[in-house]
N, C-alpha and C positions, 0 to 999 in steps of 0.2 A: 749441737751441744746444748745439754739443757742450760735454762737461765742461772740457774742457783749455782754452778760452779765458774761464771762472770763475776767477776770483781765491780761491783757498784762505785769504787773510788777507782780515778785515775791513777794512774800509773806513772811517776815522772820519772824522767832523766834527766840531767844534767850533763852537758859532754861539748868538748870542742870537737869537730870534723877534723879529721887526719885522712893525709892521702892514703894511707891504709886502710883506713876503714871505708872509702869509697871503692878504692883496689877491689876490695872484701868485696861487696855489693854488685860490682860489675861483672868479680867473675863465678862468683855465684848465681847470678842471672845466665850467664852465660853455663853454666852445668846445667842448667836447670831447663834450657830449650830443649827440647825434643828432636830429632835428625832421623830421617828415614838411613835405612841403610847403604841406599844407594849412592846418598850424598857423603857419608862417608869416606865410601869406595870410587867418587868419582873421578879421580888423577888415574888408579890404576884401568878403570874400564875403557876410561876417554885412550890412553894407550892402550890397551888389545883391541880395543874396535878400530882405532887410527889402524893401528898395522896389521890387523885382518883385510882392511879396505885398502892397503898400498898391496898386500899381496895379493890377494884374489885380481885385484885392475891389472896386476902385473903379467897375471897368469894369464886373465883374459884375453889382454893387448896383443901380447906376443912377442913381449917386450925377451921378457924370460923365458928360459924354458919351463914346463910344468916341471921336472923333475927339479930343477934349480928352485923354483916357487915355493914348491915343496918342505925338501931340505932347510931351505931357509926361513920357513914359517915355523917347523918343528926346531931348528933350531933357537929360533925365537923367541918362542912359547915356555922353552925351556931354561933358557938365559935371562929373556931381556923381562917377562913376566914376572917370574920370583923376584927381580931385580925393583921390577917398578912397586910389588905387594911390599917388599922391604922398605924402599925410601918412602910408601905414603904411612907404612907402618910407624918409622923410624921421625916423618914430621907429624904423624899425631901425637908420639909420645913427647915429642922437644916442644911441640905449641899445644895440642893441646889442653892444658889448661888455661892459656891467650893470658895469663897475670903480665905476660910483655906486651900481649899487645896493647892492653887496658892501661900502662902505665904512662906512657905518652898521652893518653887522652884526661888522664887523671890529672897530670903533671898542669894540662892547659886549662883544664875545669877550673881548678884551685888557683893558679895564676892569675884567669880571668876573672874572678868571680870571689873578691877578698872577702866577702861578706860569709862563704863558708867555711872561712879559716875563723870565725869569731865564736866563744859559747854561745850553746845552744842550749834550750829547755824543751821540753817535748813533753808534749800529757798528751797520753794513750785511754781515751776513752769509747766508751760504747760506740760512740758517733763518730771518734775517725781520730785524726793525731793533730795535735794542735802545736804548730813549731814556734818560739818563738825568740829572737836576738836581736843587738842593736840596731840591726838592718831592718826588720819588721817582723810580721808575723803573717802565719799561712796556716791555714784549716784544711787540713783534706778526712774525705769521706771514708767511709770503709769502700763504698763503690767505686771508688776511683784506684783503690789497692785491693783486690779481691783474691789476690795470691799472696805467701808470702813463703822465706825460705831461710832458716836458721843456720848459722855456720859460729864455728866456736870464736870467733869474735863478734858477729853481732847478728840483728834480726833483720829481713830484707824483705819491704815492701815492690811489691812488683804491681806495676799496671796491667800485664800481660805477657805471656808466652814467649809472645815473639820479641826477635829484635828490634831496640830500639824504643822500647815502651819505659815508662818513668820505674825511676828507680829512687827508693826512700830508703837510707839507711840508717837504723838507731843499734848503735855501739853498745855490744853488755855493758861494758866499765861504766856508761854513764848510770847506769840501775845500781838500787840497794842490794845489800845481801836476798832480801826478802818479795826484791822487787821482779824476779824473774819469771816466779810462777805464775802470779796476776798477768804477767803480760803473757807467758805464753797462754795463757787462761783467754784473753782477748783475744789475741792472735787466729786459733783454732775456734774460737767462738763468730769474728767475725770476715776469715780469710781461709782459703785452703791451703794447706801446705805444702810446699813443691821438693821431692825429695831433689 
């Protein structure tokens, strides 16, 4: 992004941490990882290949007969398949977006740790976001958040891709009416965007 469309003034916020807005931040990381297709599909394949490999051993054995192996594979394939593509269907769309599973972790975050339930101030500069409250203060870099990810309650600093990496989150409400576009002006100037 060229220079000249960077805001030379910081950008503050103002905001107290609400478990929602950590909510926010978690499971927007989490939209934001990447998933081969196969991990997707892994509950239903782990079952066709399980009971491919019980019937063909069955067939082999001589446990069964082929024609019974048979019968019972097609019928299988036909029932017990669609069966299994429906319920991993049916728990992407009930979990999914994991905001349950995130809220237990959220609930012990803020419990543990009363210093993020206190106002915060935040200045979004060239050089990185500077946090600060009555508990202390903390500078991080833009290298240390080189992703980030917008959700319509707030803007989500991300260490990385994968699971498990730091996660920064600064709340719209904390920003002015005027203060959104300098920041997303920073943001895109010095992080990428994770749709």
């Amino acid at each position: 992004m060229p220079s000249e469309n960077v805001t030379a003034h910081p950008v503050q916020l103002h905001y107290t941490l609400t478990s929602d807005d950590l909510l926010d931040g978690f499971a927007a990381h989490n939209r934001s990882i990447p998933r081969p297709w196969y991990l997707r599909w892994l509950s239903t394949l782990l079952t066709v290949g399980v009971l491919a490999v019980v019937f063909v051993s069955s067939a082999v054995s001589g446990n069964v007969a082929a024609g019974t192996a048979v019968i019972g594979a097609v019928v299988v394939f036909i029932v017990v398949v669609p069966v299994a593509v429906g319920f991993s269907l049916l728990l992407r769309r009930l979990f999914g977006a994991s905001r349950w599973i995130y809220r237990l972790q959220v609930r012990q975050i803020m419990r543990g740790n009363p210093a993020l339930s206190q106002p915060m101030q935040a200045s979004v500069t060239d050089t990185g976001v500077h946090l600060s409250s009555a508990a202390g203060q903390s500078t991080t870099s833009w290298a240390q958040h080189p992703l980030h990810v917008e959700t319509d309650r707030s803007f989500v600093l991300l260490a990385s891709e994968r699971r498990g990496g730091a996660v920064l989150v600064l709340p719209k409400r904390g920003l002015e009416a005027a203060g959104l576009a300098p920041l997303r002006s920073l943001l895109s100037a010095h992080s990428r965007r994770l749709s």
